[in-house]
N, CA, C and O of each residue as an XYZ file, in Angstrom:
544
protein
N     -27.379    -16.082    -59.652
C     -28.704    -16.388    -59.132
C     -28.554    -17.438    -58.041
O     -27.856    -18.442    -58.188
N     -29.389    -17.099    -56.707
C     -28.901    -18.294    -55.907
C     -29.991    -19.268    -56.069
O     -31.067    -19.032    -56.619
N     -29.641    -20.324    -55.572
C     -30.261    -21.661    -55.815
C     -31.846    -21.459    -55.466
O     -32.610    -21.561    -56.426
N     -32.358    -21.208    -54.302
C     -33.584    -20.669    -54.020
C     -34.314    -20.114    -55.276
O     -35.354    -20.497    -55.812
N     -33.712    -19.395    -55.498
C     -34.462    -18.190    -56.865
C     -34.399    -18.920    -58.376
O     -35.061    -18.461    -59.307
N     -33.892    -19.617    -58.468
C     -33.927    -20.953    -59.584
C     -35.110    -21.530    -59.855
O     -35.600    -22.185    -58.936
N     -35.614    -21.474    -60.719
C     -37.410    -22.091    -60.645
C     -36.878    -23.139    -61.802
O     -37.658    -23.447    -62.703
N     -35.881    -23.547    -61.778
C     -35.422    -24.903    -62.737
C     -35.405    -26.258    -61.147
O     -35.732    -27.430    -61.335
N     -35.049    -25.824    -60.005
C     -35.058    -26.719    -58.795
C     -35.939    -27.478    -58.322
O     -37.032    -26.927    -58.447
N     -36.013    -28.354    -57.894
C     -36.986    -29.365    -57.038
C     -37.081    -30.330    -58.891
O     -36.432    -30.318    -59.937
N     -38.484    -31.140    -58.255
C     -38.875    -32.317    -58.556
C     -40.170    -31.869    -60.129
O     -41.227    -31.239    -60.093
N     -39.353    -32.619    -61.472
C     -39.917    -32.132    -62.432
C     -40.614    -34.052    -63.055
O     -39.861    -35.021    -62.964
N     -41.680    -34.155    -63.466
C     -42.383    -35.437    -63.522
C     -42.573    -35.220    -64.946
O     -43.340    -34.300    -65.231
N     -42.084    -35.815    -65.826
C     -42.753    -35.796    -67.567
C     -44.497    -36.395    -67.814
O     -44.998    -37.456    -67.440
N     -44.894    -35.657    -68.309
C     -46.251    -35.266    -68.394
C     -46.265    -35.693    -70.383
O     -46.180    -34.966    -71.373
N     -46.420    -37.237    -70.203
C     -46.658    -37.615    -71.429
C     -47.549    -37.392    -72.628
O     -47.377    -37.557    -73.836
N     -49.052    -36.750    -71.537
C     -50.240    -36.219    -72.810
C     -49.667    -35.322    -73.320
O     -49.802    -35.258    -74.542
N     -48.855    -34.325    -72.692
C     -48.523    -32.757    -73.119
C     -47.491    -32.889    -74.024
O     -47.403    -32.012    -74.884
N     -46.516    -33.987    -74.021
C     -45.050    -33.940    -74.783
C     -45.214    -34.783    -75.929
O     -45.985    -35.739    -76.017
N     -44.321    -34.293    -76.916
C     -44.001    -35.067    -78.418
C     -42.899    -35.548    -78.554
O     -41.988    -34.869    -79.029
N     -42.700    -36.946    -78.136
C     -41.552    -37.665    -78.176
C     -40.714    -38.687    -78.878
O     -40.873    -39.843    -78.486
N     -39.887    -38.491    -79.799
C     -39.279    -39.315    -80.769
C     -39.664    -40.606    -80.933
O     -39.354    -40.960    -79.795
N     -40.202    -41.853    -81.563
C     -40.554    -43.254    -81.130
C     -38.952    -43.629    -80.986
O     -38.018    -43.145    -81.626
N     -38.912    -44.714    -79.876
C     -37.916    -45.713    -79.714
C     -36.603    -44.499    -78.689
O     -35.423    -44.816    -78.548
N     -37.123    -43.371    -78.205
C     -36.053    -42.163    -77.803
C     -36.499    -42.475    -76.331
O     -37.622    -42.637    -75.853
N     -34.918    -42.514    -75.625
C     -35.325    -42.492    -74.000
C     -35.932    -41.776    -73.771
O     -36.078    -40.785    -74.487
N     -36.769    -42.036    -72.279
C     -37.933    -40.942    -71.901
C     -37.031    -40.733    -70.804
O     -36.285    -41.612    -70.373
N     -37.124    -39.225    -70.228
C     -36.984    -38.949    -68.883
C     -38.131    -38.976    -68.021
O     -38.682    -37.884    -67.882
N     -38.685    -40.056    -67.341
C     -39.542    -39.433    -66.582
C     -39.803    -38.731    -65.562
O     -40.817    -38.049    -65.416
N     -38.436    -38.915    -64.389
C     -38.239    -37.864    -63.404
C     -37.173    -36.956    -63.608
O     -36.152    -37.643    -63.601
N     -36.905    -35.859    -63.772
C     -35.813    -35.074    -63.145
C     -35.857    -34.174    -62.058
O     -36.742    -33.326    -61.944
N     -34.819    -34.347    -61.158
C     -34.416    -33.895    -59.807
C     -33.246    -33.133    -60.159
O     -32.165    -33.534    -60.588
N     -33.817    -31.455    -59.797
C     -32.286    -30.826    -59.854
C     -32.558    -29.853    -58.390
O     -33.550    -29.239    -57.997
N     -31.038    -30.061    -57.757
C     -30.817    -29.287    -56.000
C     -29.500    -29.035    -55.870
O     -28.563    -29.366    -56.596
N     -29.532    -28.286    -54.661
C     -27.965    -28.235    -54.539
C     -26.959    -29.218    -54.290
O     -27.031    -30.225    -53.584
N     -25.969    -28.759    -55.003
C     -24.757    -30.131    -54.828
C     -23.686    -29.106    -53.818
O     -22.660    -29.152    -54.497
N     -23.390    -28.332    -52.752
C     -22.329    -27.472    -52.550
C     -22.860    -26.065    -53.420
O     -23.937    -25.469    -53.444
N     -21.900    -25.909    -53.927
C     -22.117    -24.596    -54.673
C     -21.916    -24.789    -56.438
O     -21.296    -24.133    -57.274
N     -22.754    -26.002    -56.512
C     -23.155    -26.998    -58.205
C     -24.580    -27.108    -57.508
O     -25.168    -26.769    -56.481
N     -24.812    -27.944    -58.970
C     -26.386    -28.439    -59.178
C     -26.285    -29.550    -59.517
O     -25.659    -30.070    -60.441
N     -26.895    -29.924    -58.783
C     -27.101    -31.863    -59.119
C     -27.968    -31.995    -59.907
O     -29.011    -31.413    -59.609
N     -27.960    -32.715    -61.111
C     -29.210    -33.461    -61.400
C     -29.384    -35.132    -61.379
O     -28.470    -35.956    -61.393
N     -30.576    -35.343    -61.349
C     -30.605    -36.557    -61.473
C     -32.087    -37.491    -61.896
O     -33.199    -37.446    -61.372
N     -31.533    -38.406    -63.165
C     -32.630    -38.261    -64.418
C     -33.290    -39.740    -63.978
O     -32.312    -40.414    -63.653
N     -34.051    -40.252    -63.877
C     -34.574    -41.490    -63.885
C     -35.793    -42.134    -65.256
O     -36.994    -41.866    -65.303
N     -35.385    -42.596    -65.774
C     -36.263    -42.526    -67.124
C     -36.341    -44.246    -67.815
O     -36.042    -45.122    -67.003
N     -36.569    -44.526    -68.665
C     -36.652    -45.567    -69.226
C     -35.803    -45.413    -70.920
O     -35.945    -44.496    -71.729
N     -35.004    -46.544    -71.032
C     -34.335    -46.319    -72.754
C     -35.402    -46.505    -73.927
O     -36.597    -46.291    -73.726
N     -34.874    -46.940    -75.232
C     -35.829    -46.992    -76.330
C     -36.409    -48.208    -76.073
O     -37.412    -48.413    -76.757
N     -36.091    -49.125    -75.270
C     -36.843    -50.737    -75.439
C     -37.344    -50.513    -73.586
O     -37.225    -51.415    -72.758
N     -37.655    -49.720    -73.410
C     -38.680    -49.360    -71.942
C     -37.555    -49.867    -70.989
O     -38.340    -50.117    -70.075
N     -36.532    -50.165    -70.550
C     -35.735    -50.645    -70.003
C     -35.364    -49.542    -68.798
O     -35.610    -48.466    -69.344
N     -34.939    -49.279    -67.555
C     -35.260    -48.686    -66.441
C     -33.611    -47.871    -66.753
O     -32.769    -48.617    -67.254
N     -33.158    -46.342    -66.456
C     -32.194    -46.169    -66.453
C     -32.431    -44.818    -65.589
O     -33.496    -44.228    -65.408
N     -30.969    -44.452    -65.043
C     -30.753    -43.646    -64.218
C     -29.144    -43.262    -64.473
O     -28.185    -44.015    -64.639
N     -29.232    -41.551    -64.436
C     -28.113    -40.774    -64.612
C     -28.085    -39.779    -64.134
O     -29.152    -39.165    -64.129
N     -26.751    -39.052    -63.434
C     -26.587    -38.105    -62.695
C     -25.464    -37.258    -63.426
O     -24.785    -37.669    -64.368
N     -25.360    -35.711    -62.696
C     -24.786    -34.881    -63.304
C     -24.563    -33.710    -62.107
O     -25.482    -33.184    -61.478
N     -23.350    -33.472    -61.969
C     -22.834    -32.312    -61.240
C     -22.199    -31.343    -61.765
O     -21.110    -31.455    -62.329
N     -23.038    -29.975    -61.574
C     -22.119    -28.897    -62.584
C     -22.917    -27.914    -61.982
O     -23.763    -27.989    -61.090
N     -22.302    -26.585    -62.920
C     -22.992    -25.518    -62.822
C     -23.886    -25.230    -64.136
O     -23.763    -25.873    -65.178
N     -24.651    -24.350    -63.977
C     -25.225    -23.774    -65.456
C     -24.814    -22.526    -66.022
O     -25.372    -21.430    -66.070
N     -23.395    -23.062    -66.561
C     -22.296    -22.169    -66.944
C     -21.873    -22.398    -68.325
O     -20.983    -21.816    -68.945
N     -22.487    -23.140    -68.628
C     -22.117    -23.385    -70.611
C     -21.111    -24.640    -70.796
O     -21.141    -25.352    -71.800
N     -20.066    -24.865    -69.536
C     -18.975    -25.832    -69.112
C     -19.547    -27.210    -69.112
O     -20.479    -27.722    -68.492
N     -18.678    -27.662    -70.023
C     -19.059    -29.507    -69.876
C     -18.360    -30.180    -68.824
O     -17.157    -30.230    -68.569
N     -19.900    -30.960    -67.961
C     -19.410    -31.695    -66.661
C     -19.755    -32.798    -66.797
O     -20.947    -32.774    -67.104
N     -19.217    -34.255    -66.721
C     -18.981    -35.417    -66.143
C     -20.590    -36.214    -66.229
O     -21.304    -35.718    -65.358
N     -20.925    -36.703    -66.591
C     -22.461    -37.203    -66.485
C     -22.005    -38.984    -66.374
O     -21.197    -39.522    -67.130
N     -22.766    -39.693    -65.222
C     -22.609    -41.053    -64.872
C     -23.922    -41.634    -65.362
O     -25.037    -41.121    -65.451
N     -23.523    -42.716    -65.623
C     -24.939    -44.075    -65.929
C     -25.745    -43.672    -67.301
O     -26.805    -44.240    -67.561
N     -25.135    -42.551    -68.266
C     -25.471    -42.344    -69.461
C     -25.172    -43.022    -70.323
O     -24.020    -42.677    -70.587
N     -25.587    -44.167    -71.282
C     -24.703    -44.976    -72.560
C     -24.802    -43.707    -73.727
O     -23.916    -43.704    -74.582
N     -25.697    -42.793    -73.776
C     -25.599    -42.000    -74.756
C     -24.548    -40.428    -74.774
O     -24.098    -39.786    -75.722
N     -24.418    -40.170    -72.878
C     -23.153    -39.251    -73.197
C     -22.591    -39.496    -71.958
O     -22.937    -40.229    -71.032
N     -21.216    -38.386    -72.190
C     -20.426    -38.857    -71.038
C     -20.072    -37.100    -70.045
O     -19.390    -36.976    -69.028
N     -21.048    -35.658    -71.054
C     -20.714    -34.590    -70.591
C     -22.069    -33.958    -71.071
O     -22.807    -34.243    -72.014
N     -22.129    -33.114    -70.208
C     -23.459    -31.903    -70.281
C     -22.952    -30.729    -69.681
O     -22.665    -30.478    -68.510
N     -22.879    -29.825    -71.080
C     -23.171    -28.624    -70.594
C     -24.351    -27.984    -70.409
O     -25.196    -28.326    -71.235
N     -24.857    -26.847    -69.297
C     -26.029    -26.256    -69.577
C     -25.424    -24.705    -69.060
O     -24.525    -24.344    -68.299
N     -26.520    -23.965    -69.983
C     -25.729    -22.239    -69.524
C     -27.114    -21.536    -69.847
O     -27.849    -21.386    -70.822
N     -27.069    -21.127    -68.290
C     -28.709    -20.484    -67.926
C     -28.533    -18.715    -69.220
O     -27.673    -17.835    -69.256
N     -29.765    -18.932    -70.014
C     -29.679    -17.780    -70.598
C     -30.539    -16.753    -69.596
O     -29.733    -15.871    -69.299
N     -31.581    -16.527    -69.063
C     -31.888    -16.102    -67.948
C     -32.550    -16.218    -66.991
O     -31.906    -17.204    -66.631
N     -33.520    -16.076    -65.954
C     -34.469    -16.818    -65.266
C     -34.785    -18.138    -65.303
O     -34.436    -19.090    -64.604
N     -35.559    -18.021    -66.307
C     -36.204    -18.803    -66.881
C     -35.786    -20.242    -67.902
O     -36.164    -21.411    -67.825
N     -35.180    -19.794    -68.514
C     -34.304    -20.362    -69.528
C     -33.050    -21.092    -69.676
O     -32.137    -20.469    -69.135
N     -32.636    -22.288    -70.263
C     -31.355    -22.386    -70.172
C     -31.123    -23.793    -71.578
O     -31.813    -24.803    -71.719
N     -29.928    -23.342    -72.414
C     -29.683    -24.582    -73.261
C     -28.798    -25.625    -72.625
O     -28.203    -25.514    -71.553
N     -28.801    -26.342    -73.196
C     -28.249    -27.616    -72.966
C     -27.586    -28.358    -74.675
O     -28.093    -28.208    -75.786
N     -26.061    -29.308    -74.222
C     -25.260    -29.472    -74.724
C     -25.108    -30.806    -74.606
O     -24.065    -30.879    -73.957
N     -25.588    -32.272    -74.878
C     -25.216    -33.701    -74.506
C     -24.128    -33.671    -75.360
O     -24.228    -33.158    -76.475
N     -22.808    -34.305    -74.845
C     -21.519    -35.089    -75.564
C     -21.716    -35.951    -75.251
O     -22.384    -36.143    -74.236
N     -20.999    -37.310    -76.313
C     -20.082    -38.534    -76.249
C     -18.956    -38.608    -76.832
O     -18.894    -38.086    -77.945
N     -17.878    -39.186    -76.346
C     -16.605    -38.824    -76.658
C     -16.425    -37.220    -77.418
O     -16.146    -37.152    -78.616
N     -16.639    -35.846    -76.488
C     -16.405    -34.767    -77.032
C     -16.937    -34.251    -78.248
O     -16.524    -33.285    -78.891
N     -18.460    -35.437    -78.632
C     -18.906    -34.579    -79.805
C     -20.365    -34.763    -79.350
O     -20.897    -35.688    -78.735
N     -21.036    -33.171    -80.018
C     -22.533    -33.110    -79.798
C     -23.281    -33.956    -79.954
O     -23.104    -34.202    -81.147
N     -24.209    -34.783    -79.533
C     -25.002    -35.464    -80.055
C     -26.279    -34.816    -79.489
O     -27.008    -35.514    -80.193
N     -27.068    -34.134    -78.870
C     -28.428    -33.761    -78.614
C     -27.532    -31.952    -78.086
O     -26.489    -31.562    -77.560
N     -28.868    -31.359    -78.702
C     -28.647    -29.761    -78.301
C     -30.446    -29.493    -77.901
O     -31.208    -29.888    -78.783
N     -30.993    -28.967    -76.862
C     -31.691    -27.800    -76.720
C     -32.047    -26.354    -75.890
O     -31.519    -25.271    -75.639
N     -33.051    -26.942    -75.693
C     -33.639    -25.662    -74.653
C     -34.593    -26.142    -73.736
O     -35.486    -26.959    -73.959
N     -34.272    -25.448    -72.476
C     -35.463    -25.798    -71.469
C     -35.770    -24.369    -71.159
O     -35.051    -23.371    -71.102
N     -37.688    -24.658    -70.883
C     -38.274    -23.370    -70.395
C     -39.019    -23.493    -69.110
O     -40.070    -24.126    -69.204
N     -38.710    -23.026    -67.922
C     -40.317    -22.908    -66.972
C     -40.910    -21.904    -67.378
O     -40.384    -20.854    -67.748
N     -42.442    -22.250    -67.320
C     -43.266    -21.530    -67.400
C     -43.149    -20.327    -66.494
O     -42.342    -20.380    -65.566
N     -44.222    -18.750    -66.769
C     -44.039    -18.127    -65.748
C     -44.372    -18.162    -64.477
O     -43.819    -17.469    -63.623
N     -45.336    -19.003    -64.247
C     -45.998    -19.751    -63.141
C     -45.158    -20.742    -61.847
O     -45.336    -21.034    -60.664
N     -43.969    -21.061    -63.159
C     -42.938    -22.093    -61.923
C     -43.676    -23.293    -62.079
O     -43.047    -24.222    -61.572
N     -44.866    -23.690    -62.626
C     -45.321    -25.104    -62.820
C     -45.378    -26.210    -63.546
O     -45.944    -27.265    -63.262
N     -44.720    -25.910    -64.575
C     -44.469    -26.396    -65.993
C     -42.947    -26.202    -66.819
O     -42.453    -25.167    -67.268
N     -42.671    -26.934    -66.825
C     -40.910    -26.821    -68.159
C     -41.004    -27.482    -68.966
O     -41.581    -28.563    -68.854
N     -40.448    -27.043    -70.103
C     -40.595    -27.684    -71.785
C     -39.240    -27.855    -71.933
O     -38.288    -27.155    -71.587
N     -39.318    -28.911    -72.510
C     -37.817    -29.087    -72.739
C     -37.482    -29.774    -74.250
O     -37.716    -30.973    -74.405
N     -36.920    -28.957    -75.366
C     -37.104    -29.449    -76.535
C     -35.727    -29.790    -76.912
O     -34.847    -29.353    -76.170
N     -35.505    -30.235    -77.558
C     -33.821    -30.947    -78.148
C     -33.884    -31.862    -79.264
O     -34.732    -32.747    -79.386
N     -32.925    -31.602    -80.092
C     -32.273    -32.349    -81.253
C     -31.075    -32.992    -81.063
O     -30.385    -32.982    -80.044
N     -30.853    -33.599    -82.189
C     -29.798    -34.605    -82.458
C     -29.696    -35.587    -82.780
O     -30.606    -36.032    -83.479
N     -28.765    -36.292    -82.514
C     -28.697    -37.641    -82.940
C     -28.864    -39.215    -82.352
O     -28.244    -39.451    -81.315
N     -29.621    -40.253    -82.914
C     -29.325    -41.374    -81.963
C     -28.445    -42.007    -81.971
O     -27.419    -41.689    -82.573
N     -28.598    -43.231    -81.218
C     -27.478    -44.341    -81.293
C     -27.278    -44.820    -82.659
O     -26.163    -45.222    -82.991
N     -28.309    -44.814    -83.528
C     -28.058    -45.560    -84.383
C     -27.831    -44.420    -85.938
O     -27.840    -44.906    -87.069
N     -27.631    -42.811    -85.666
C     -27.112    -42.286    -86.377
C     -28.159    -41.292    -87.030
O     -27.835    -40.366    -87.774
N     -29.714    -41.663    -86.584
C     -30.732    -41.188    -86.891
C     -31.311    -39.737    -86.403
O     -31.365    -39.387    -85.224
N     -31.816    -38.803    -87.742
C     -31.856    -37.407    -86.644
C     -33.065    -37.916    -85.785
O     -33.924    -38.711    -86.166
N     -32.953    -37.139    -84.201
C     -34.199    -36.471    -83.672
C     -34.549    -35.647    -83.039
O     -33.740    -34.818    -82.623
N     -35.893    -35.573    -82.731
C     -36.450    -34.331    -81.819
C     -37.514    -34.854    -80.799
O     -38.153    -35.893    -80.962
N     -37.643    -33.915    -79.602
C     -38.369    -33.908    -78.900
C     -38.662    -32.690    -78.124
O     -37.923    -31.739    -77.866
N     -40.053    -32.938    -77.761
C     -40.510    -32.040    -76.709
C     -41.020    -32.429    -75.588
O     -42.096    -32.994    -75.783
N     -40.646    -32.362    -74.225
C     -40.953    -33.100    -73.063
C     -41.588    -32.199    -72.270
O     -41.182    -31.086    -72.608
N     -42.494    -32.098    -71.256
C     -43.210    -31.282    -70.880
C     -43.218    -31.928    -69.546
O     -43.562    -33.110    -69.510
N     -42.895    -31.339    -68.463
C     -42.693    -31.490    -67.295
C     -43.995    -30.965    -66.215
O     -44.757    -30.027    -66.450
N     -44.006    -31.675    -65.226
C     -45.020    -30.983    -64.129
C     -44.311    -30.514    -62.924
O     -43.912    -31.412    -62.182
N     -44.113    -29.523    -62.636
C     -43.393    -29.210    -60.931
C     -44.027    -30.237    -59.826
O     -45.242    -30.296    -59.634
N     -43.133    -30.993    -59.160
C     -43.693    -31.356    -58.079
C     -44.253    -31.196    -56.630
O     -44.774    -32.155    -56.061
């Protein structure tokens, strides 16, 4: 799929009325995903569990392959592997073990992505969330 035809691209804003979010669980509030070359950049700007300002980036494909993620204290690799259009899971590591697994959806519209995931926190605790994005 080329990058154009990707309705996961451009500028996604978390839309807090709409989402159900773990207490004390980083928020993403922006994600930016575009071309990196012939990868996908992302890049997360959000706040941690004590509201504290953080920012992390990620270069890869959406090939299932774990790539390199910077300015994360919670991982150090993300895989994501587009199941089709629309769709794609996602894989957070730290030191080579799972700690968050889900799924992201755009809507059919292209205006909206859900993005739900489990796992674990820092402090060993399960969780979940559902984040609900606005296209920008």
């Amino acid at each position: 799929m080329c990058f154009a035809a990707n309705p996961n691209m451009g500028t996604w804003k978390l839309n807090e009325a709409k989402s159900k979010l773990s207490p004390g669980m980083p928020k993403n509030l922006t994600v930016v995903y575009e071309a990196a070359g012939d990868s996908i950049k992302g890049t997360i700007d959000g706040v941690d569990g004590q509201g504290k300002p953080t920012h992390n980036e990620w270069i890869g494909k959406f090939d299932g392959k774990d790539y390199p993620v910077t300015g994360d204290s919670m991982s150090d690799t993300r895989a994501i592997k587009q199941i089709d259009d629309h769709t794609y899971e996602l894989t957070v590591k730290k030191n080579g073990k799972a700690t968050m697994t889900g799924r992201a959806a755009v809507s059919a519209d292209g205006k909206s992505r859900t993005v739900t995931v489990s796992g674990t926190d820092m402090a060993g605790k399960k969780v979940t969330s559902t984040a609900v994005y606005d296209k920008q």
